[in-house]
C-alpha positions in Angstrom: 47.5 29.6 -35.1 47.8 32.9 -34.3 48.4 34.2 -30.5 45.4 36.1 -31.0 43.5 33.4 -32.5 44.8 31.1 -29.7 43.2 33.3 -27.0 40.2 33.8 -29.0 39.4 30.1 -29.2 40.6 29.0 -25.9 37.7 31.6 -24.6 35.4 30.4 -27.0 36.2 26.6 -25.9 36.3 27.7 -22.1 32.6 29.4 -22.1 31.4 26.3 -24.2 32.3 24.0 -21.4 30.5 26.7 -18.7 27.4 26.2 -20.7 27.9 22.5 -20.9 28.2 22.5 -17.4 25.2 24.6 -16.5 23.1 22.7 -18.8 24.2 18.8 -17.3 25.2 19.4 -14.3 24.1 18.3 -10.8 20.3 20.1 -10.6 18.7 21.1 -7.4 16.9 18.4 -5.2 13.4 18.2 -5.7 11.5 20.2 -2.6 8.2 18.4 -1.9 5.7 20.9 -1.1 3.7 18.4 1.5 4.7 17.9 5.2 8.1 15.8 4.8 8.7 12.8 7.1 12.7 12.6 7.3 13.7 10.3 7.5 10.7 8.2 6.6 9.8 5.9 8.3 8.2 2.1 7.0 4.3 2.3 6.6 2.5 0.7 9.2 1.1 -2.9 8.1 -2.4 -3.6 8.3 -4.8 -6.2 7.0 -8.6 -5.1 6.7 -11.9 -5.8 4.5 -12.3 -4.3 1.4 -15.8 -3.2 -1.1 -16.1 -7.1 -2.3 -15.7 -8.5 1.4 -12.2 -9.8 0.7 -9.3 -9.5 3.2 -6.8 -6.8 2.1 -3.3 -6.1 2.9 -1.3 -2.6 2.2 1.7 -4.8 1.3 -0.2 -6.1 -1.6 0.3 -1.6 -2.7 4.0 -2.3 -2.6 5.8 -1.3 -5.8 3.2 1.7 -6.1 3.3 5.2 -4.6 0.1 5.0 -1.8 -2.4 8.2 -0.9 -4.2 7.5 1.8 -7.1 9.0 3.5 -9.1 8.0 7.0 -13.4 9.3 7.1 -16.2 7.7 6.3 -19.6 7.5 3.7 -21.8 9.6 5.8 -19.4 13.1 6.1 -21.1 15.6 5.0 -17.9 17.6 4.2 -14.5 17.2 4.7 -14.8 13.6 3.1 -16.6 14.1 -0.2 -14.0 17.3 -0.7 -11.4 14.7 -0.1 -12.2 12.1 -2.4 -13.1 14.5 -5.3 -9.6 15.5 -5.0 -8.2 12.1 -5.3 -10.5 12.0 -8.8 -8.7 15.2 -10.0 -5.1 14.2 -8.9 -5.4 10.6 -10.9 -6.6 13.2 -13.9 -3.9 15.1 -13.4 -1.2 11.8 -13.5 -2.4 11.0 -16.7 -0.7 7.5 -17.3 1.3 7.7 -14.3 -2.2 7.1 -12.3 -2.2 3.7 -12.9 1.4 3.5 -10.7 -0.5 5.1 -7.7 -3.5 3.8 -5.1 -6.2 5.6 -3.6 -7.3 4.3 -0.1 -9.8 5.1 1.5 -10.3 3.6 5.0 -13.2 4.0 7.5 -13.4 5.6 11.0 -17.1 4.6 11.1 -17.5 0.7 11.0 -20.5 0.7 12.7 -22.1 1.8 9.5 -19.4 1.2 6.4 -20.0 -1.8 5.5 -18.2 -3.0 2.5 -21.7 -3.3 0.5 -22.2 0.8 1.4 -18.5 1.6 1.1 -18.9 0.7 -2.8 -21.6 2.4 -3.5 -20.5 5.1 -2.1 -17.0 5.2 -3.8 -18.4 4.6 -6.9 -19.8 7.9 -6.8 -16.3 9.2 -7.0 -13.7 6.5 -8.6 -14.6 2.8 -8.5 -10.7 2.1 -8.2 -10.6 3.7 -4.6 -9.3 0.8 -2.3 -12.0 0.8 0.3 -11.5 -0.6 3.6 -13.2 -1.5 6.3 -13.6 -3.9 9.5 -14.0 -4.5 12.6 -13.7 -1.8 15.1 -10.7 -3.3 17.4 -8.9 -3.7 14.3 -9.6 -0.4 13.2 -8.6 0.9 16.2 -5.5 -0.5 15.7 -5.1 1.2 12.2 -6.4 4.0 13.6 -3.4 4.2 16.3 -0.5 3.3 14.2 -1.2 6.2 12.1 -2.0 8.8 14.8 -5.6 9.3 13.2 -8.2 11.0 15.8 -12.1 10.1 15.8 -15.0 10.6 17.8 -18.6 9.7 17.3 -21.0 12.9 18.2 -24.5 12.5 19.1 -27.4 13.3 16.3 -30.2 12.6 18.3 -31.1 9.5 17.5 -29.7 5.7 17.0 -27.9 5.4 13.8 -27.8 9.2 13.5 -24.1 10.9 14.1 -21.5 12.4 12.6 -17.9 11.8 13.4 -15.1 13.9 14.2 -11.8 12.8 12.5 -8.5 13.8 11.9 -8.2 14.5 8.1 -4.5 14.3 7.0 -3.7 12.9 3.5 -0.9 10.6 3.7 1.5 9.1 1.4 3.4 6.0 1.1 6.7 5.7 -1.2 7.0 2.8 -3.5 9.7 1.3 -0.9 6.3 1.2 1.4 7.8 4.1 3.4 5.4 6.6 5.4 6.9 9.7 3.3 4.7 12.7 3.4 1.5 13.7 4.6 -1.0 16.8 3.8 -3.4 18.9 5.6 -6.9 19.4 4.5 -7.6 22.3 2.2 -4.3 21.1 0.3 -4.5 22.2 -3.6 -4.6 18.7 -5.5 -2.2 20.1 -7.8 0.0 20.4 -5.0 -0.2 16.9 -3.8 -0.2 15.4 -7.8 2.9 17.2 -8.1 4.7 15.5 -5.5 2.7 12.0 -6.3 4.6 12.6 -9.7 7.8 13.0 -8.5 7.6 9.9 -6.6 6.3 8.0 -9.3 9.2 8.9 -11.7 12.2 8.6 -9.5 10.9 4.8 -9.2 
């Protein structure tokens, strides 16, 4: 082969391998768009009642990525908006929806019961874990997750509403405490995090 031809090739061959490189190798890291715990840190444990009465354990979510929420059946806002979002982020998993659960879990026990808890979720998705119990274990819950809540007077027995933190939270399928999200988040946001966590299982 010519020296020309030599030169021609070996360029040819050298930007080949470039391209090769640029196309397999390393890629960027994966940014999650929600509040990142790093390092993570292992969920808290908890056993409470769920919508059939039956004792239920986050363990028993291990294996699966975990969104989370803390409110309760009779918000009139921030709730509802909450829990139509975790309707439109299992839409927008598609198949991967069936590797992810919903929780919901009450901050109002005094009036959740599991009876109202399902009717209530089944205005929104029948598959939402619902969880409820007694108040000292709540309380519990409540702490080991730095939620906030505060019963405010309506007037009349029975009658309140209840302040409450309202973070979104997120557990890893390792059952780590990975990210967490502030009301108002875009579901697509949160779904495309969910997704990334489902897929590097």
């Amino acid at each position: 082969m010519k020296p020309r031809n030599l030169l021609i090739f070996g360029i040819a061959l050298l930007l080949g391998m470039v391209a090769v490189f640029l196309l397999l190798g390393p890629t960027k890291p994966y940014t999650f768009q929600g509040s990142l715990i790093d390092p993570p840190v292992e969920a808290p444990q908890f056993e409470l009642s769920d919508v059939n009465g039956q004792r239920f354990r986050l363990s028993e979510l291990e294996g699966q990525v975990v969104i989370m929420f803390f409110g309760y059946t009779s918000c009139p806002d921030v709730c509802p908006v909450t829990l139509t979002d975790f309707l439109r982020i299992r839409s927008k998993l598609g198949d991967q929806g069936e590797e992810v659960g919903f929780v919901f879990v009450t901050v109002d026990p005094d009036r959740d019961t599991p009876e109202r808890m399902k009717k209530y979720l089944t205005n929104f998705d029948p598959t939402i874990i619902g969880l409820t119990g007694e108040r000292t274990e709540l309380e519990s819950v409540w702490s080991s997750y730095g939620v906030y809540e505060a019963k405010v007077d309506g007037g009349s027995e029975g009658n309140y509403l209840v302040d409450h933190s309202s973070r979104i939270y997120v557990i890893d399928a390792d059952g780590n405490l990975l990210l967490t999200y502030l009301f108002g988040t875009e579901y697509q946001v949160i779904a495309e995090d969910v997704r990334h966590l489902v897929s590097r299982q």
